[in-house]
C-alpha angles and dihedrals in degrees: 000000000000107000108193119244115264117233121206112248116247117239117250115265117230104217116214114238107248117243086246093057083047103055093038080052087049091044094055094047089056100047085051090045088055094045093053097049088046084058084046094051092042100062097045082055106039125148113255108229100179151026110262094046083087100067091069084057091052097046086057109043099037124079106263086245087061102038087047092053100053094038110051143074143216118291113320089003095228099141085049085071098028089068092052097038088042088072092052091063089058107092124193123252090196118184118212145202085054125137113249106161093118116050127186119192096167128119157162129255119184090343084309108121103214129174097250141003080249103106128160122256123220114272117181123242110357098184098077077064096049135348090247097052116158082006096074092030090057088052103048093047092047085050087045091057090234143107130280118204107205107204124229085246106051126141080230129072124236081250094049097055087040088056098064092072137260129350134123104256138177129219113223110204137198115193121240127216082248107068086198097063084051093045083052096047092046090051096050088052095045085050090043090059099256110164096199151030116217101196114205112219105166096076101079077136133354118272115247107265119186103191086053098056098040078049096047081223107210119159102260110262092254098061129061134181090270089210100068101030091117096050099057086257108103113089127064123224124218122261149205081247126349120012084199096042080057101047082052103055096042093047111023115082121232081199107077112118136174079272085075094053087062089041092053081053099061095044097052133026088208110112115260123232112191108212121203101048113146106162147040094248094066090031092067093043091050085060093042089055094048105267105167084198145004133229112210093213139150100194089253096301075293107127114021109029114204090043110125138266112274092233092050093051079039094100099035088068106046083049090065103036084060096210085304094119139002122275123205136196119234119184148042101022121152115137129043082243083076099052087048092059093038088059092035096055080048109274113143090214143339132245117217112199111159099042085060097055095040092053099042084052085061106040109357116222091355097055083048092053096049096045091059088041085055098047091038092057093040095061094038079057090050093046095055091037093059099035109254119124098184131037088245094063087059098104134177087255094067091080141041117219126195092251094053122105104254111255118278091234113214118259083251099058097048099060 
C-alpha cells in the first residue's frame, strides 16, 4: 500500500500589525478616552432640570452637620417621606379642548399682587449654606415678584434683608421666655417694612432629631442668630446632644397659648399667620383668636414625627376655615404638579423651604432663582395641561384623591 509522504506543518506566522493599523488602534483609544472624560465632564456639569436634583449637590459640597441639618426629620422620619409620597397619591382629573394659550399665574396674598402662589418659608441660618445666606435669598425672591419669609433664627438681621431693596417679606416668629425680647423683634420687623408676622406654634419644645444629636449639631463660631446679637442671644453653645434642642429649651416659651395670639395683636398692627395647624379643631380657634391666616405645616417632618402630610391635613383645614381666611400649604413641595393639587384641595398659595436652602447651597442667588422660575413654569404647564387659564378655574375637581368616592361614570362610558 503507498502511504503519502508526510510534510512537516509550517508554524503560524504572526503577522506584525502594520504602523498604519497602530495608529488607527491609538487613534481610536484617544477619541474613547475624550469622550469619557466629556461624559465625565458632563455630568459634573449637567444641567439641573428640576428642583430636587439639588439636594445631591448639597449633600456634596456642605459639611455633613449642616447638610444634616437641613435634610433630616424628627425621629423615623416617616412623616419626612410621607410629605413628599403623599403628592404622588393625588391623581389629575385634566379637561381638554380649552384655550390656554394665556396663562395667568399671578395672585394676591394678604392685599400683596406676586407673580405665583409659590412663596418662600422661613429656614434658619442660611449662611452655613452660603455666605450670602438670607441675603441672596432676599434677592432672588424680590426678582421673582414673590414673598420671603426671614426666620426668627436667620444668620441675617430684619435690617439687613431689608437692606437689599425692595420686596414684600414676612417675618416668621418664635416666642422667647422674655416678652420683651419678642416686643423688640416685632417692632424691628414692623420698622424694617415687614407686612406680616408667621407665628410658629408648633416649638413648645424641639422635635427629637437624630442626625442632630449624633451630629452635636451647634451653629459654627463665625456665624449668630443676627437677630438677637445685641441681646446676648445670639450664639448658640455646644451641647451633650443638640446645641439647638438646648437653645431651645433654655429661650422658647412652653407656655405659649392661644392668650399670646391676642397679645401679639395688641403689640403690632401687622396680620398674624399661625404656622403648624394640622386639624379643624385649631383651625376654628385661630379664627376665634383673631389669625388673619393659617399655615398647614408640619415644621418639615421636623418635631412630631407620624403626623400627616400637609397635603393630606390640607383639606381638613380649608374645610373648617370656610373661605374666612386664607389657608396655605407648608412641606414637601418640589414640582409645580404640587402647587396645582395644593390649590386645587383649597390652599391660596405654597411655601418651599428646603429647595431654597439646597440650591442656594449649590449655586447661591442664582440656584434660588431658578428654583422659583422652575416651579413657577411647572405649575403654569400644569395649569395649561389640565385647562385652567387662572388660578381661580383650579377646582377641586381638577384632582382624585385616595379618600374620594370613585366617579359615578355615566351609563355611556361604561358600555
Amino acid at each position: 500500500m503507498h502511504v503519502a509522504e508526510s510534510h512537516p506543518v509550517a508554524p503560524n506566522r504572526i503577522r506584525k500589525p502594520s504602523i498604519g493599523f497602530l495608529l488607527h488602534a491609538l487613534l481610536i483609544n484617544l477619541e474613547l478616552q475624550d469622550f469619557w472624560r466629556e461624559g465625565v465632564k458632563n455630568s459634573q456639569t449637567m444641567e439641573i432640570t428640576n428642583v430636587t436634583e439639588y439636594q445631591a449637590i448639597a449633600k456634596e459640597k456642605l459639611p455633613k452637620m449642616v447638610y444634616d441639618y437641613y435634610a433630616s426629620g424628627a425621629e423615623d422620619q416617616w412623616t419626612l417621606a410621607e410629605n413628599r409620597n403623599a403628592f404622588s397619591r393625588i391623581l389629575f382629573r385634566p379637561r381638554i379642548l380649552i384655550d390656554v394659550s394665556k396663562i395667568d399665574v399671578s395672585t394676591s396674598v394678604l392685599g400683596f399682587k406676586i407673580s405665583m402662589p409659590i412663596m418662600i418659608a422661613p429656614t434658619a441660618m442660611q449662611k452655613m449654606a452660603h455666605p450670602e445666606g438670607e441675603y441672596a435669598t432676599a434677592r432672588a425672591a424680590s426678582a421673582a415678584g414673590t414673598i420671603m419669609t426671614l426666620s426668627s433664627w436667620a444668620t441675617s438681621s430684619v435690617e439687613e434683608v431689608a437692606s437689599t431693596g425692595p420686596g414684600i417679606r414676612f417675618f416668621q416668629l418664635y416666642v422667647y421666655k422674655d416678652r420683651n425680647v419678642v416686643a423688640q423683634l416685632v417692632r424691628r420687623a414692623e420698622r424694617a417694612g415687614f407686612k406680616a408676622i408667621a407665628l410658629t406654634v408648633d416649638t413648645p419644645r424641639l422635635g427629637r432629631r437624630e442626625a442632630d444629636i449624633k451630629n452635636r449639631f451647634t451653629l459654627p463660631p463665625f456665624l449668630t442668630l443676627k437677630n438677637f446679637e445685641g441681646l446676648d442671644l445670639g450664639k448658640m453653645d455646644k451641647a451633650d446632644d443638640s446645641g439647638l434642642a438646648s437653645y431651645v429649651a433654655g429661650q422658647i416659651d412652653r407656655s405659649l397659648s392661644w392668650k399670646d395670639v391676642k397679645w401679639l395683636q395688641t403689640i403690632t398692627s401687622l396680620p398674624i399667620l399661625v404656622k403648624g395647624v394640622l386639624t379643624a379643631e385649631d383651625t376654628r380657634l385661630a379664627l376665634e383668636n383673631g389669625a388673619a391666616g393659617i399655615i398647614v405645616s408640619n415644621h418639615g417632618a421636623r418635631q412630631l414625627d407620624y403626623v400627616p402630610a400637609t397635603i393630606m391635613a390640607l383639606e381638613e383645614v380649608v374645610k373648617a376655615a370656610q373661605g374666612r381666611v386664607p389657608v396655605f400649604l407648608d412641606g414637601g413641595v418640589r414640582r409645580g404638579t404640587d402647587v396645582f393639587k395644593a390649590l386645587a384641595l383649597g390652599a391660596s398659595g405654597i411655601f418651599i423651604g428646603r429647595p431654597v436652602v439646597f440650591s442656594l447651597a449649590a449655586e447661591g442667588e442664582a440656584g434660588v432663582r431658578k428654583v422659583l422660575q422652575m416651579l413657577h413654569d411647572e405649575f403654569e404647564l400644569t395649569m395649561a395641561l389640565s385647562g385652567c387659564r387662572t388660578l381661580k378655574e383650579i377646582n377641586r375637581n381638577h384632582i382624585v384623591t385616595e379618600w374620594d368616592a370613585p366617579h359615578a361614570l355615566p351609563a355611556a362610558a361604561r358600555l
